[in-house]
C-alpha atoms as an extended CHARMM CRD file, in Angstrom:
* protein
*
       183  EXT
         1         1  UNK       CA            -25.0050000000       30.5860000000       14.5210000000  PROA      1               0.0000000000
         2         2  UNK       CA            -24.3790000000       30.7660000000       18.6730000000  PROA      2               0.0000000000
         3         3  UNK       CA            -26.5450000000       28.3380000000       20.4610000000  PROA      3               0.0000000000
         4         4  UNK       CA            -26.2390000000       26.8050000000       23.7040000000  PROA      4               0.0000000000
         5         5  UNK       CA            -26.2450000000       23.1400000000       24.7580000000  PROA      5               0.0000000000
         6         6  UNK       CA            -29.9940000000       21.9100000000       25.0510000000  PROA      6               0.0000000000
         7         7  UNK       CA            -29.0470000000       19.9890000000       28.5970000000  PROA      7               0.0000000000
         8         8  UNK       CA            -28.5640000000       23.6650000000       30.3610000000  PROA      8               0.0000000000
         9         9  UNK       CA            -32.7840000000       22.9770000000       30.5670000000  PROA      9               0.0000000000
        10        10  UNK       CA            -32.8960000000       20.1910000000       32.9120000000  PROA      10              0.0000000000
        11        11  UNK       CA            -29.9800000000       21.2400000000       34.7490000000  PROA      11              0.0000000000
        12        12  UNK       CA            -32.0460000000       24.1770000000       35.5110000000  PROA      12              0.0000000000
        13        13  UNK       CA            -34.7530000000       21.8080000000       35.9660000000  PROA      13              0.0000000000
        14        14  UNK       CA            -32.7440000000       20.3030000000       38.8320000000  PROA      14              0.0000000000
        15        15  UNK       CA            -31.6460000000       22.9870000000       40.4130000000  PROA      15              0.0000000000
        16        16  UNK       CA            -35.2040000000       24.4910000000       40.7370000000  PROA      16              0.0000000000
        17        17  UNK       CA            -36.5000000000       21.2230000000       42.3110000000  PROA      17              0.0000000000
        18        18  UNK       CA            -33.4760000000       20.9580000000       44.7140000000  PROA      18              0.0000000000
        19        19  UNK       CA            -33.4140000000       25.0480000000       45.5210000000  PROA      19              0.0000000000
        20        20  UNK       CA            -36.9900000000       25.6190000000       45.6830000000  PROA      20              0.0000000000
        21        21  UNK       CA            -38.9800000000       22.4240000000       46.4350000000  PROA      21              0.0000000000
        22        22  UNK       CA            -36.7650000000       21.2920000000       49.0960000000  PROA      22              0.0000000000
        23        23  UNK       CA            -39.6190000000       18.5950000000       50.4120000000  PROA      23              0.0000000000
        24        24  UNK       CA            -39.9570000000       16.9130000000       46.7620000000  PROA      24              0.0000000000
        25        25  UNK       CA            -38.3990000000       13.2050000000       47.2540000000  PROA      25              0.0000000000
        26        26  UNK       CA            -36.7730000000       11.9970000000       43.8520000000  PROA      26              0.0000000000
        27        27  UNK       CA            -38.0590000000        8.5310000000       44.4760000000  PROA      27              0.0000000000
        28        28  UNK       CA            -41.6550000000       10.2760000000       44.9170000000  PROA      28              0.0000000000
        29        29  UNK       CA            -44.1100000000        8.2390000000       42.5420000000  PROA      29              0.0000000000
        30        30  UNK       CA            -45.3550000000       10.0190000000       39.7880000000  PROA      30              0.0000000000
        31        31  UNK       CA            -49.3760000000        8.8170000000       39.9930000000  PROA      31              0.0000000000
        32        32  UNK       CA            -50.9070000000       10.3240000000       36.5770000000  PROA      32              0.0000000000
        33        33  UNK       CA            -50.8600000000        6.8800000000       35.3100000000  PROA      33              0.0000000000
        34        34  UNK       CA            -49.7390000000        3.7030000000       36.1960000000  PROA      34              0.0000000000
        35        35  UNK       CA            -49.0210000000        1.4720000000       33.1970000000  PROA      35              0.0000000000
        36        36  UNK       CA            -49.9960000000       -2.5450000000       33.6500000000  PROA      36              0.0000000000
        37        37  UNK       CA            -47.3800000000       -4.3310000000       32.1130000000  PROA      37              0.0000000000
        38        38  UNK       CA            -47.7600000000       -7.9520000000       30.3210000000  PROA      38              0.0000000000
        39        39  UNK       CA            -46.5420000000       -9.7100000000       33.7030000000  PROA      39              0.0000000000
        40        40  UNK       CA            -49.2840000000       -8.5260000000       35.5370000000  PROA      40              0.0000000000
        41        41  UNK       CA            -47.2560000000       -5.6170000000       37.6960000000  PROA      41              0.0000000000
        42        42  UNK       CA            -47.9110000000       -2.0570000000       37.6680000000  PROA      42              0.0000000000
        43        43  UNK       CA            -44.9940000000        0.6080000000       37.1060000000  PROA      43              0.0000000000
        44        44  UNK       CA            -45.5350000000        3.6300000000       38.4850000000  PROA      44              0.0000000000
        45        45  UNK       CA            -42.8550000000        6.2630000000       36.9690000000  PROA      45              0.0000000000
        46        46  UNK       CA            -40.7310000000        8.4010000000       39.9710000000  PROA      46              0.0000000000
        47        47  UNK       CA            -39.7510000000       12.0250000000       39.2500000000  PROA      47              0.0000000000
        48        48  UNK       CA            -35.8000000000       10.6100000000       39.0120000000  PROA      48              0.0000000000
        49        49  UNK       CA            -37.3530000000        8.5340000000       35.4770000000  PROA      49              0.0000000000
        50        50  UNK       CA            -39.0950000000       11.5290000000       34.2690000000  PROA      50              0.0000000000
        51        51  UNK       CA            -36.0000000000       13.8010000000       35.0680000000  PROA      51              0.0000000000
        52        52  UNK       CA            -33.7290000000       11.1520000000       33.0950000000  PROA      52              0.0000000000
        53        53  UNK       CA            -35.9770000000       10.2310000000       30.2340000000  PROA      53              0.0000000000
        54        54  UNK       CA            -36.3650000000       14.2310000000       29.4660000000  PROA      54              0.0000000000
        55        55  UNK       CA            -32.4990000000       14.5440000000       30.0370000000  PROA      55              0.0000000000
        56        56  UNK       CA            -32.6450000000       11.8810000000       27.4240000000  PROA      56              0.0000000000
        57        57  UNK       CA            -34.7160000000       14.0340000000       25.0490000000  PROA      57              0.0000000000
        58        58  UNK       CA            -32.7870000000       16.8350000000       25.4590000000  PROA      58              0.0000000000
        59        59  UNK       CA            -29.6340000000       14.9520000000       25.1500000000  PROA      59              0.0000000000
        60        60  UNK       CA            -31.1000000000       13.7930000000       21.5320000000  PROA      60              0.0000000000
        61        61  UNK       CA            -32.3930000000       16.6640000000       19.9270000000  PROA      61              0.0000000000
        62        62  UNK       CA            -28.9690000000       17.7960000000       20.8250000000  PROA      62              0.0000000000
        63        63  UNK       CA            -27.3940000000       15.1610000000       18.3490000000  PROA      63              0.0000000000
        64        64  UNK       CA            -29.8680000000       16.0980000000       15.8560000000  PROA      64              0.0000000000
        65        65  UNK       CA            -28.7160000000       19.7030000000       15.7750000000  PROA      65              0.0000000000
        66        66  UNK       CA            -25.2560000000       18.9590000000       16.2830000000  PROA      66              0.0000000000
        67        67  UNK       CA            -25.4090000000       16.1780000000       13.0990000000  PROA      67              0.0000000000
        68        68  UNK       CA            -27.2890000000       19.4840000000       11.2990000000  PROA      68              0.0000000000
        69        69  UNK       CA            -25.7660000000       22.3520000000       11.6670000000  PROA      69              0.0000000000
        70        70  UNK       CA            -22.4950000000       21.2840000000       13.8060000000  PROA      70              0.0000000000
        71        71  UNK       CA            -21.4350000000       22.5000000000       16.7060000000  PROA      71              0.0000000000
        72        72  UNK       CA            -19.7100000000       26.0620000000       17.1440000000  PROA      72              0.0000000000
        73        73  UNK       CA            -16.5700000000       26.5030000000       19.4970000000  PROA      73              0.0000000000
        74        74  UNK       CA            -18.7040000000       28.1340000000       21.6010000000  PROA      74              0.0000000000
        75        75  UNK       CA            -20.7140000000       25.4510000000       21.9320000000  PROA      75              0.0000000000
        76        76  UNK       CA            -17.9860000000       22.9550000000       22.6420000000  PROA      76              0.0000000000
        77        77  UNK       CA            -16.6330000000       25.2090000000       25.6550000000  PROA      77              0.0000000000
        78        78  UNK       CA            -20.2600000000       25.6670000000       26.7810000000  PROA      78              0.0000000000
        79        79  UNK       CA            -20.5080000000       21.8970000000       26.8020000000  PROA      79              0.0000000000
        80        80  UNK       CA            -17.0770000000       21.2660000000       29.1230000000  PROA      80              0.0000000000
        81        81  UNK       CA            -18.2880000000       23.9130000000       31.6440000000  PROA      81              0.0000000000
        82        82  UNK       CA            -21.8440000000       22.1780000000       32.0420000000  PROA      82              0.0000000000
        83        83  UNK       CA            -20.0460000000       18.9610000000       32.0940000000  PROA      83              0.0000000000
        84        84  UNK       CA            -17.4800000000       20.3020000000       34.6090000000  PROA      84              0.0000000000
        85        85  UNK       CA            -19.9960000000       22.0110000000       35.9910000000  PROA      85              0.0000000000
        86        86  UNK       CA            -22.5010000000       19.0470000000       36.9750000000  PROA      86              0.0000000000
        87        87  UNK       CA            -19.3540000000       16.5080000000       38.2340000000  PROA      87              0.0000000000
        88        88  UNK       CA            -17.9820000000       19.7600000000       40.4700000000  PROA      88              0.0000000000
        89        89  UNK       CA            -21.9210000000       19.8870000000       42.4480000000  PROA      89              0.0000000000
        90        90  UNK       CA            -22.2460000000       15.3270000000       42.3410000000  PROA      90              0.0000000000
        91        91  UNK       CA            -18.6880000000       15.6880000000       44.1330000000  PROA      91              0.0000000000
        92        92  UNK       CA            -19.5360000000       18.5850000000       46.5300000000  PROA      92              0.0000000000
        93        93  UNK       CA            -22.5850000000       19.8490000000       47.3040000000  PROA      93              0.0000000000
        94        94  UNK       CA            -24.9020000000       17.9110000000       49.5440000000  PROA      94              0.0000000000
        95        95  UNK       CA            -28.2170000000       17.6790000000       47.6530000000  PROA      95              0.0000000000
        96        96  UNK       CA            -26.4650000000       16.9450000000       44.3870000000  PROA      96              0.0000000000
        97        97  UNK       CA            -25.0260000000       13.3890000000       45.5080000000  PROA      97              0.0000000000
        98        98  UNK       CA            -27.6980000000       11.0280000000       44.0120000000  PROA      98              0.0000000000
        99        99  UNK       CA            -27.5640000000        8.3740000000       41.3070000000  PROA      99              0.0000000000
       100       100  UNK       CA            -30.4180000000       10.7630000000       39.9130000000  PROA      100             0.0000000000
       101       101  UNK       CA            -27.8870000000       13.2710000000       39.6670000000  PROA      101             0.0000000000
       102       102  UNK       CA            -24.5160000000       10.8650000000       38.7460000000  PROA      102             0.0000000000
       103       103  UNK       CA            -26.7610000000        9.7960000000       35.5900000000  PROA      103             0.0000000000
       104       104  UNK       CA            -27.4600000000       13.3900000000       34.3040000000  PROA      104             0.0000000000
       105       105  UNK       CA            -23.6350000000       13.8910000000       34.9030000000  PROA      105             0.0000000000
       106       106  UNK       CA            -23.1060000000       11.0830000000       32.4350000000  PROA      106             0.0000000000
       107       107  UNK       CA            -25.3980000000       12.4940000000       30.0130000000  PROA      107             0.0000000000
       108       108  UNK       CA            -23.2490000000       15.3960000000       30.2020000000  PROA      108             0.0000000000
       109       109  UNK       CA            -20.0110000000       13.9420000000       29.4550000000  PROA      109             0.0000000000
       110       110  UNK       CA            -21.9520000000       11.6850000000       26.5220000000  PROA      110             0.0000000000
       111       111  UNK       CA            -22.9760000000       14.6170000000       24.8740000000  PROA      111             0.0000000000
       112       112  UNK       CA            -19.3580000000       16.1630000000       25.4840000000  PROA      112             0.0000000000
       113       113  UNK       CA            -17.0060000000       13.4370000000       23.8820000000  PROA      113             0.0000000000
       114       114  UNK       CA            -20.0950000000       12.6530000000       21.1850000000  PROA      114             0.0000000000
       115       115  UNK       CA            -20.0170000000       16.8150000000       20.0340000000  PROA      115             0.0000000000
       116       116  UNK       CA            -16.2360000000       17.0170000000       20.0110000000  PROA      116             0.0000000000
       117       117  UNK       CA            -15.9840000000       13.4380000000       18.2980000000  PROA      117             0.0000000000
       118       118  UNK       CA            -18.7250000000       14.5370000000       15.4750000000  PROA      118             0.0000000000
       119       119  UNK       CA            -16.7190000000       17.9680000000       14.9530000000  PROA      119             0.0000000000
       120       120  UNK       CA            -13.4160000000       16.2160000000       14.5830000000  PROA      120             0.0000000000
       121       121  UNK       CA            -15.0280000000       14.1300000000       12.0560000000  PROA      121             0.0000000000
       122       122  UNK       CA            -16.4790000000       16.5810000000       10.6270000000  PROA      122             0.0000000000
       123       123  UNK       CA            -12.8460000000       18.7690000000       10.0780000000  PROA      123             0.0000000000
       124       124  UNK       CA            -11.1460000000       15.3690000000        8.5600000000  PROA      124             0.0000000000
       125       125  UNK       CA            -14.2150000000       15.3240000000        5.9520000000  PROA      125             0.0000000000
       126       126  UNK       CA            -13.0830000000       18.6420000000        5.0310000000  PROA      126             0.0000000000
       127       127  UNK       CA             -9.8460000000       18.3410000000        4.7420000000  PROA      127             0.0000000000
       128       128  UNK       CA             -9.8270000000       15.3710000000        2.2190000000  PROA      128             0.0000000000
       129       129  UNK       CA            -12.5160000000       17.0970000000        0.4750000000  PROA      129             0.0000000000
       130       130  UNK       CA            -10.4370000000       19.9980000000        0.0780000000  PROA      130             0.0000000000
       131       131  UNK       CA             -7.5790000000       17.7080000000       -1.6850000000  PROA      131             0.0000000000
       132       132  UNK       CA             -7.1590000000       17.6740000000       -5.4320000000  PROA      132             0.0000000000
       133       133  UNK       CA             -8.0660000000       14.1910000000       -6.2870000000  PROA      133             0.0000000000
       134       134  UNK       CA             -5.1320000000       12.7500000000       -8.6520000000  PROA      134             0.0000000000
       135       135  UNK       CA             -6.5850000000       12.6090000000      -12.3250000000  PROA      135             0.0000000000
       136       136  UNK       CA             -4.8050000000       10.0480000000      -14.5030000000  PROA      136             0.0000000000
       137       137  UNK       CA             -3.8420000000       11.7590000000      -17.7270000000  PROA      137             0.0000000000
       138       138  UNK       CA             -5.6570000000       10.6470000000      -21.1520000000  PROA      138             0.0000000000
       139       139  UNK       CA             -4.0030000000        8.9000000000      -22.9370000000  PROA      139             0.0000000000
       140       140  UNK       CA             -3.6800000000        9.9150000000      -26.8210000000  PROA      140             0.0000000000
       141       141  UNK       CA             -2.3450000000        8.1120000000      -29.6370000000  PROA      141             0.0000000000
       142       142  UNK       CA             -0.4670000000        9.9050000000      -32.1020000000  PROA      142             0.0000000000
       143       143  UNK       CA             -2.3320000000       11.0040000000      -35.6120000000  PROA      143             0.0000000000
       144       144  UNK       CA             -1.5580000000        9.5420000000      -38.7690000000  PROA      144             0.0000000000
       145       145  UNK       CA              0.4400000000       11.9070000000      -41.3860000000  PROA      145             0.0000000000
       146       146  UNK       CA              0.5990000000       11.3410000000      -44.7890000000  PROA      146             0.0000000000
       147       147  UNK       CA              3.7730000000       12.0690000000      -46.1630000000  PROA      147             0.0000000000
       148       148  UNK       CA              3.2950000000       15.1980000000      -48.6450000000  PROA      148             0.0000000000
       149       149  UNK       CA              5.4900000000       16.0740000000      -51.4520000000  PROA      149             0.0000000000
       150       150  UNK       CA              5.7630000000       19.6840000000      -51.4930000000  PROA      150             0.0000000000
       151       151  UNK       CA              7.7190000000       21.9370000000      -54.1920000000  PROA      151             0.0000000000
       152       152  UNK       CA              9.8300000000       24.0830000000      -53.0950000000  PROA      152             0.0000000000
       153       153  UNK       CA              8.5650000000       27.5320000000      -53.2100000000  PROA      153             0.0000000000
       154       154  UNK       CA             10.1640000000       30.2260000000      -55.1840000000  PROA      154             0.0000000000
       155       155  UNK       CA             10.5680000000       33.0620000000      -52.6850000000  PROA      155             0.0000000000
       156       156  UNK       CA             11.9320000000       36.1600000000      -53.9680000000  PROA      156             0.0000000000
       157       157  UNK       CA             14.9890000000       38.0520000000      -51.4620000000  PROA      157             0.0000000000
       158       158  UNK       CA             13.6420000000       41.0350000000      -49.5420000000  PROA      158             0.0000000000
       159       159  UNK       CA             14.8790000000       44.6770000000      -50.8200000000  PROA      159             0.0000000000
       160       160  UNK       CA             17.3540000000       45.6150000000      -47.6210000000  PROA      160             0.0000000000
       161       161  UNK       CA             15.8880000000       49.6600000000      -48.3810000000  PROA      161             0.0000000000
       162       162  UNK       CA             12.4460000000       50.6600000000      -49.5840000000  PROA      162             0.0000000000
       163       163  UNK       CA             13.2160000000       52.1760000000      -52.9350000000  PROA      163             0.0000000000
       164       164  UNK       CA             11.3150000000       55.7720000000      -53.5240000000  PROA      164             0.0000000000
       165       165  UNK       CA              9.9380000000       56.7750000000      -57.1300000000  PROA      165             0.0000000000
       166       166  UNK       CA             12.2940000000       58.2360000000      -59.3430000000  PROA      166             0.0000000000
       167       167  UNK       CA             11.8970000000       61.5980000000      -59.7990000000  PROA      167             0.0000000000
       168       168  UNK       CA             10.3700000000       63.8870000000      -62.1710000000  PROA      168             0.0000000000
       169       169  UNK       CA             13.5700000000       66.1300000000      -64.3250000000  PROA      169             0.0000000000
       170       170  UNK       CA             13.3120000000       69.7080000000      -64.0350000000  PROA      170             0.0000000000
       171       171  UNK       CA             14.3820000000       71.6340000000      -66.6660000000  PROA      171             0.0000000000
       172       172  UNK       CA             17.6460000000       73.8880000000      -66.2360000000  PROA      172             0.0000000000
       173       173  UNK       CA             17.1940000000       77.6150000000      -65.0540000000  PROA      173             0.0000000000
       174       174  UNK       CA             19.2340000000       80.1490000000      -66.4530000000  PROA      174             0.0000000000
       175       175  UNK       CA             19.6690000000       83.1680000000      -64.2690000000  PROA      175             0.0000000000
       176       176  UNK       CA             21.4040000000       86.2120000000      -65.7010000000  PROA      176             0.0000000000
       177       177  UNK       CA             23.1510000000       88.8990000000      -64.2450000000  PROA      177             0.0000000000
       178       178  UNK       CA             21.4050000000       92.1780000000      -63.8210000000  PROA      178             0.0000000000
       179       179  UNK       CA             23.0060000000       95.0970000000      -65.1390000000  PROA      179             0.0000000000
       180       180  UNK       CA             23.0180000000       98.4470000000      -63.0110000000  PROA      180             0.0000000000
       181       181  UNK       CA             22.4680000000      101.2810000000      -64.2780000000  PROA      181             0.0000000000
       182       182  UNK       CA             23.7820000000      104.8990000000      -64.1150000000  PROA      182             0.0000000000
       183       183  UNK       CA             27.5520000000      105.0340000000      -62.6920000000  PROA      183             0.0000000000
């Protein structure tokens, strides 16, 4: 089975803010619901957490199906152009050079060195499985034999030839000559 490397959706995620929403601030606070912690502050959440904690996610179930099923070569090459991919646009393009941005690029290269680590693991399992595993032999002890006094068998020696019946005596034939007649 072909998949693709779950982190393609928030790098897609990214680009559509930063392409399309050119206005959106990643420091912009997120106000669905600020959460009163113990000390008495409030944390408001900014798009850049949300962004992260759903790279996160993604970066997760990724382990999950890679710990499953594996990962395919495919997969691993997929993997080293989004990871290539994301450190090329952090080191060149202008809207791309935040620590919003320099994190996701680190969950990249996580899930990179963790998918190729897993799969090399993965091929050294299966090579020692596929080794004969030594088997020490049994060891058996000899049987007890009773010594047997045996008498030594009268064998009678083999004709060399078959011998055929004798046959049955015919009794003499007398022929006598024939006399011609007339001269």
């Amino acid at each position: 089975m072909i998949g693709f490397p779950l982190l393609i959706i928030p790098f897609a995620i990214y680009h559509m803010i930063v392409f399309l929403m050119q206005d959106v601030s990643w420091n912009a606070q997120l106000y669905f619901m600020p959460v009163a912690l113990k000390s008495g502050d409030a944390w408001t959440g900014t798009l850049s957490d949300a962004f992260l904690a759903f790279s996160l996610l993604m970066l997760m179930f990724e382990f999950i199906k890679s710990a499953r099923h594996g990962k395919s070569l495919v997969e691993h090459f997929l993997s080293l152009l989004l990871a290539g991919g994301t450190a090329a646009e952090f080191w060149m393009l202008p809207r791309f050079g935040t620590s919003t941005f320099l994190l996701f690029v680190v969950i990249c290269f996580v899930d990179l060195f963790a998918g190729l680590a897993a799969s090399l693991r993965r091929a050294r399992r299966a090579v020692v499985v596929a080794q004969p595993v030594p088997v020490e032999p049994a060891r058996v002890e000899p049987a007890r034999v009773e010594p047997v006094r045996a008498e030594p068998a009268r064998v009678e020696p083999a004709h060399p030839f078959p011998t055929a019946p004798p046959m049955p005596r015919a009794e003499p034939v007398i022929i006598e000559p024939v006399q011609k007649s007339g001269t």
